[in-house]
C-alpha positions in Angstrom: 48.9 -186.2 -175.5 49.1 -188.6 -172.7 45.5 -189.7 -171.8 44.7 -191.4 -168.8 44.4 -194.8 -168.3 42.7 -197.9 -165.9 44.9 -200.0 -164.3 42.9 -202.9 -164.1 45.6 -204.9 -163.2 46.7 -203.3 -160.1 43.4 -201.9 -159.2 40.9 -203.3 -156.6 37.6 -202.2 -158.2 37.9 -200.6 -161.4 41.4 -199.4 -161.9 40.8 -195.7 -161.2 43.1 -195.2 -158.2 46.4 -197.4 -159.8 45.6 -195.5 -162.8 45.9 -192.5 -161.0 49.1 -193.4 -159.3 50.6 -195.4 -162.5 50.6 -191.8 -164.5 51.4 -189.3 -161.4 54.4 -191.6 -159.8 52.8 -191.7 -156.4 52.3 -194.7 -154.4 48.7 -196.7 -155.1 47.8 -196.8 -151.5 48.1 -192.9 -150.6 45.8 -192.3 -153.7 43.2 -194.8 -152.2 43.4 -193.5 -148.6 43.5 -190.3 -149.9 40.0 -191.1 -152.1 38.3 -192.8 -149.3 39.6 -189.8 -147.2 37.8 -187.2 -149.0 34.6 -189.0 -150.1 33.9 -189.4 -146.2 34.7 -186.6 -145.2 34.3 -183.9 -147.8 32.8 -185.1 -151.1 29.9 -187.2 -150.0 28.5 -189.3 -152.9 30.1 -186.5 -155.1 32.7 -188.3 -154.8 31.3 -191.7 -155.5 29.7 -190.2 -158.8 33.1 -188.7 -159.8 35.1 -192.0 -159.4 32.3 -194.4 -161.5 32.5 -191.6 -164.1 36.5 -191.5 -164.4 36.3 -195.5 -164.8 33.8 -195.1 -167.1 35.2 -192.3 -168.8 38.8 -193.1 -169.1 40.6 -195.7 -171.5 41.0 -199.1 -170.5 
């Protein structure tokens, strides 16, 4: 099983978003905008709370 993993090398704060894009095979900055995107405007601190717990969560 391919488990998800930080990028903490590409990654601005903890490595979530270039995780993201390192195992989907989209570009980093889409996944950022597209975070920041729906945290504003949809998600609220939802969001926030679901981004420390995936750097938290996932391997690094």
């Amino acid at each position: 099983m391919n488990s998800f993993t930080l990028d903490r090398r590409n990654g601005k704060i903890m490595g979530v978003c270039a995780g993201l894009a390192q195992r989907t095979g989209m570009d980093v900055t889409l996944i950022r905008i597209a975070a920041v995107l729906l945290t504003l405007c949809a998600l609220g601190p939802v969001g926030v709370v679901a981004y420390l717990l995936a750097g938290w969560l996932a391997e690094g």
